[in-house]
C-alpha positions as CSV (number, residue, x, y, z in Angstrom):
1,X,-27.0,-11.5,31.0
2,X,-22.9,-11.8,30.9
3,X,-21.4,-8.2,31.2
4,X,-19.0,-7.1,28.5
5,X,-15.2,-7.1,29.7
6,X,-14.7,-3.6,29.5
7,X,-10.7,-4.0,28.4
8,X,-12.0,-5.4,25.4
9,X,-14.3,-2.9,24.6
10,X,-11.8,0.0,25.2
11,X,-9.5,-2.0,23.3
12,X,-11.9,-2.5,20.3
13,X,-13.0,1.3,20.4
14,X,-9.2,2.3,20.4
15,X,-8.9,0.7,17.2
16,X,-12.3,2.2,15.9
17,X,-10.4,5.2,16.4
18,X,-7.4,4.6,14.9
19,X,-9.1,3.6,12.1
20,X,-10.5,6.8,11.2
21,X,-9.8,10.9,11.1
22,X,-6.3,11.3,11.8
23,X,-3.8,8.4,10.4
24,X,-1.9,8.8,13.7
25,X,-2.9,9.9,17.0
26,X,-1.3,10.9,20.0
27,X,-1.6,9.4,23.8
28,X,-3.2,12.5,24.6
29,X,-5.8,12.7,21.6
30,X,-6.1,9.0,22.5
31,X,-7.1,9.0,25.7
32,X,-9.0,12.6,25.5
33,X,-11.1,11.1,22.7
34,X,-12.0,8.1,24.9
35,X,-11.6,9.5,27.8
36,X,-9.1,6.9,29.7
37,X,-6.7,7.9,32.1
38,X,-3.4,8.2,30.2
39,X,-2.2,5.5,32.1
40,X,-5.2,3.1,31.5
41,X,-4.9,4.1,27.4
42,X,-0.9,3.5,27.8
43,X,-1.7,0.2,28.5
44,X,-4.1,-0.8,26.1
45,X,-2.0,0.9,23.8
46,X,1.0,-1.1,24.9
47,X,-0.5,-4.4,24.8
48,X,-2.5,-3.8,20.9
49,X,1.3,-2.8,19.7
50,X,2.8,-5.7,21.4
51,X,0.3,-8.3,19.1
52,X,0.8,-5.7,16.2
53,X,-2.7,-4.2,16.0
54,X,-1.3,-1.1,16.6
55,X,2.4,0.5,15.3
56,X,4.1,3.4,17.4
57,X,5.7,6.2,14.8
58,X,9.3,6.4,17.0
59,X,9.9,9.6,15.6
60,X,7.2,11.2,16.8
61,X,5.5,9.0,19.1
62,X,2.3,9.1,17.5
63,X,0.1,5.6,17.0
64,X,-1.8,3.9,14.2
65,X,-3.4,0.6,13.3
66,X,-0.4,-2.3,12.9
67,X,-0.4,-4.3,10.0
68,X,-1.5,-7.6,11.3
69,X,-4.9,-6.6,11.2
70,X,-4.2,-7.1,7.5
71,X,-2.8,-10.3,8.5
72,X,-5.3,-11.8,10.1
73,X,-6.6,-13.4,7.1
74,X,-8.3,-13.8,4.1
75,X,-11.7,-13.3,5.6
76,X,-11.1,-9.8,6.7
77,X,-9.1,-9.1,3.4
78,X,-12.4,-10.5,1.5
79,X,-14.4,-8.0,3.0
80,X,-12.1,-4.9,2.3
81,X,-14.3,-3.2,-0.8
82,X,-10.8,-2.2,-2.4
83,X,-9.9,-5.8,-2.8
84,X,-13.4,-7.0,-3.6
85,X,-13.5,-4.6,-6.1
86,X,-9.8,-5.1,-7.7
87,X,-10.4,-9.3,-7.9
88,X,-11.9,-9.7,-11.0
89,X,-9.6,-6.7,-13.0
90,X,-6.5,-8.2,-11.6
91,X,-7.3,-11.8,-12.5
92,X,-7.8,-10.7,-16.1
93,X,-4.5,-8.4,-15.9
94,X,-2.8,-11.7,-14.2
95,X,-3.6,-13.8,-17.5
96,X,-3.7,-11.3,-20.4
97,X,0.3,-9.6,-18.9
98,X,1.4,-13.7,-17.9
99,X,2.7,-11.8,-14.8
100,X,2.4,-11.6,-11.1
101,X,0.0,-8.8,-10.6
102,X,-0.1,-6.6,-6.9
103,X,-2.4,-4.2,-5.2
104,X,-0.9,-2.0,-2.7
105,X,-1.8,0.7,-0.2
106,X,0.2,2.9,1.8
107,X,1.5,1.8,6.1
108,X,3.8,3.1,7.4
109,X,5.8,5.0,5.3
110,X,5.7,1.6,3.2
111,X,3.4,-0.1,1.0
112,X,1.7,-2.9,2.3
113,X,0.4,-5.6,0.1
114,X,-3.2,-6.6,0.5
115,X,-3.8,-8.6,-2.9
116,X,-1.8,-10.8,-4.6
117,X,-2.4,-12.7,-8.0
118,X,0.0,-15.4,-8.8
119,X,1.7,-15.5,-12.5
120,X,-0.5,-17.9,-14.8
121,X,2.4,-20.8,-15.1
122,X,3.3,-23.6,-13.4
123,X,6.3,-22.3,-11.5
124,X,6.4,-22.2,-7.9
125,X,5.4,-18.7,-6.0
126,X,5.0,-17.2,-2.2
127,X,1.7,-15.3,-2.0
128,X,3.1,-11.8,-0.6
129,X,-0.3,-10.7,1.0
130,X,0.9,-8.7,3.6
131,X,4.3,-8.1,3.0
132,X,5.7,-4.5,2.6
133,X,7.3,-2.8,0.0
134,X,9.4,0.5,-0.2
135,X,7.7,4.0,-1.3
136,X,10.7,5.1,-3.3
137,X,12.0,2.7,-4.9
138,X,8.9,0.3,-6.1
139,X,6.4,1.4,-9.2
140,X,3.2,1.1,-6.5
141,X,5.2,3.1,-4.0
142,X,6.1,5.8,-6.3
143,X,2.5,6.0,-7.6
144,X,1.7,6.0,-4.3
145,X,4.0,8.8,-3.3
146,X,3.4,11.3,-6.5
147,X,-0.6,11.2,-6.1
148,X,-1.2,10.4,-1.7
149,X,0.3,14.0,0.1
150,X,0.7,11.7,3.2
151,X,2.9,8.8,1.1
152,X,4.6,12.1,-0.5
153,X,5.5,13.1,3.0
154,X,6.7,9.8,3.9
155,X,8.5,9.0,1.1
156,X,10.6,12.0,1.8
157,X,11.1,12.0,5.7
158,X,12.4,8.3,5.8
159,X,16.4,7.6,4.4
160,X,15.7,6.4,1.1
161,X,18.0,2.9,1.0
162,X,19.9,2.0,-2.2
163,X,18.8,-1.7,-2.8
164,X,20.4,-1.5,-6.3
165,X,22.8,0.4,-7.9
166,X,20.0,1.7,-9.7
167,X,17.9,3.3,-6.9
168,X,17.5,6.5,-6.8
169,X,17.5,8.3,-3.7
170,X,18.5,11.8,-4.5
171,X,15.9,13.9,-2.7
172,X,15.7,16.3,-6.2
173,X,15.7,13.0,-8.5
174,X,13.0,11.3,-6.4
175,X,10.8,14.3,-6.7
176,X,11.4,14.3,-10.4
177,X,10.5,10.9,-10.8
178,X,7.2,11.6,-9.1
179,X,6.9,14.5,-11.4
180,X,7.1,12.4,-14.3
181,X,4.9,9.6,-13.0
182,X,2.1,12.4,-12.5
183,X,2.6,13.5,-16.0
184,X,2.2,10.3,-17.6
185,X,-0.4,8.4,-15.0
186,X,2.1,5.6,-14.0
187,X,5.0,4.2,-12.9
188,X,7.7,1.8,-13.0
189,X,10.9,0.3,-10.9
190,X,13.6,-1.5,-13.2
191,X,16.1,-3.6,-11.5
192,X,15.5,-0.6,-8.5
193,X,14.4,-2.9,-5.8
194,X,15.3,-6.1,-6.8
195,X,17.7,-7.6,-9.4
196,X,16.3,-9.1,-12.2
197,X,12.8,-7.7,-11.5
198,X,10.7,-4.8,-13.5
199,X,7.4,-3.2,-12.4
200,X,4.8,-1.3,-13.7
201,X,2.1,0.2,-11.7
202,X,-0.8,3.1,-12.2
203,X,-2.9,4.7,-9.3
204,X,-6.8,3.7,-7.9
205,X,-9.1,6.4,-6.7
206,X,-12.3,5.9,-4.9
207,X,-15.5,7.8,-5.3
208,X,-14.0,11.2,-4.4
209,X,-11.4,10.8,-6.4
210,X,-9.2,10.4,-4.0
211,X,-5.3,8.0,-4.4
212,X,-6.6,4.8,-2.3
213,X,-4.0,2.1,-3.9
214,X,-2.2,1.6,-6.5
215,X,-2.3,-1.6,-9.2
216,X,1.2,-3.2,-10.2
217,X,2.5,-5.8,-12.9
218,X,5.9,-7.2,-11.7
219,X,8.2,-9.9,-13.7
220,X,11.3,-10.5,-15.1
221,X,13.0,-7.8,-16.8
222,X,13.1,-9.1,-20.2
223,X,9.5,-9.9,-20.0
224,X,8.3,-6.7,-19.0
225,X,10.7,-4.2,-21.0
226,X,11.3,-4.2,-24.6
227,X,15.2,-3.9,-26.2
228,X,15.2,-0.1,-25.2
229,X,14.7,-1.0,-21.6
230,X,11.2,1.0,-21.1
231,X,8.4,-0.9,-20.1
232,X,6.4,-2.6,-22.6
233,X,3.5,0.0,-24.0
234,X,1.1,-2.9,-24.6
235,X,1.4,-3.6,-20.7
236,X,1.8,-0.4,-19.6
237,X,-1.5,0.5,-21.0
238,X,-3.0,-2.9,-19.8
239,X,-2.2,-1.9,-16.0
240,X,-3.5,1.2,-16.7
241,X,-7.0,-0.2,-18.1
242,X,-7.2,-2.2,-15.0
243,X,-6.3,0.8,-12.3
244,X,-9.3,2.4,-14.2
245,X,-11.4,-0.3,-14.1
246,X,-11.4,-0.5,-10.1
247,X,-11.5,3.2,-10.2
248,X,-14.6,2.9,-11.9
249,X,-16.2,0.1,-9.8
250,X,-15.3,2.1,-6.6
251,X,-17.0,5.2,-8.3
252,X,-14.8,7.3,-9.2
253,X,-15.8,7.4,-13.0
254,X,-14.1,8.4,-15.9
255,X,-9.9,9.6,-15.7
């Protein structure tokens, strides 16, 4: 029988534990866990960060999984119970809102985008799968940020940029923000990210009732907001319906 390559193996158990306690370890707790020479788990370290399986915090040093594991494909994304669960929901949202629709979860002090649902039309569209997405400034990153206490932390360590003159990075307006976004169960970004471009997102818990994503509507701003400039209530409560609804499928219940 052909013997395992034990780099592999190492490799592959690295990212096992990467993948679950802490979200970032250090070389030590790394190699302790494993027990590798620091040396020998530098290395493997190295080389996983190097094809983007695993991301190195520079701040602190510390490691976690990279987001081309996401990347990878489909096929891995199809398996991922959070997007399994939100396909259906999101379809219906895409069709019944005439809007692109978005389910993120938090990397690295960002959100990363792991489903996308085209708008219903005929116009031409890049799926986003994959692609990252600010914590302050976005509707799924503020949901993100006012329910996760890890995307709180985030949100607040890194320099909030001003992509609009509408952003708000004010440390004290921020937390307001989130406040308010608690208060009400959702969110929104108008013209704060991106010209031209409104958002409205609410927040998905799992069986514990835990923040493990968040769902978003995004579009043009006259589509999504009415003449006052506030999101549209009919689609507000229409994301809102459809955060619940995966809630619910992932077992969380009632909110």
């Amino acid at each position: 029988m052909a013997r395992n390559i034990q780099s592999l193996e190492r490799a592959a158990a690295m990212l096992r534990l990467l993948a679950g306690g802490e979200r970032r370890l250090g070389l030590s707790d790394v190699a302790s866990s494993l027990g590798l020479a620091k040396g020998t788990a530098h290395g493997i370290l190295r080389t996983l960060q190097a094809e983007g399986f695993v991301e190195q915090d520079p701040a602190s040093g510390r490691y976690q999984l990279g987001a081309e594991l996401l990347r990878l494909g489909n096929s891995y994304l199809d398996v991922h119970e959070l997007r399994a669960r939100a396909l259906v929901w999101t379809d219906d949202l895409a069709r019944a809102s005439g809007e692109s629709v978005y389910v993120g979860v938090l990397h690295q002090s960002g959100v990363l985008i792991m489903h996308h649902v085209f708008r219903p039309d005929d116009s031409r569209q890049v799926l986003e799968v994959g692609a990252m997405q600010p914590l302050h400034s976005t509707a799924l990153g503020k949901v993100l940020s006012a329910y996760d206490p890890v995307a709180h932390t985030q949100a607040h360590e890194v320099e909030r940029e001003a992509f609009t003159p509408r952003t708000v990075t004010d440390g004290t307006d921020f937390e307001a923000i989130l406040s308010l976004t608690r208060a009400r169960g959702w969110a929104c970004d108008v013209e704060e990210t991106w010209e031209g471009i409104a958002s409205v997102a609410a927040p998905i818990h799992d069986r514990r009732r835990m923040p493990v994503g968040a769902v978003a509507v995004a579009g043009a701003v006259e589509r999504v907001c009415g003449e006052g400039g506030e999101p549209r209530a009919a689609l507000v409560a229409s994301v809102r319906d459809c955060a619940r609804s995966v809630s619910r499928d992932l077992g969380a219940g009632r909110f």
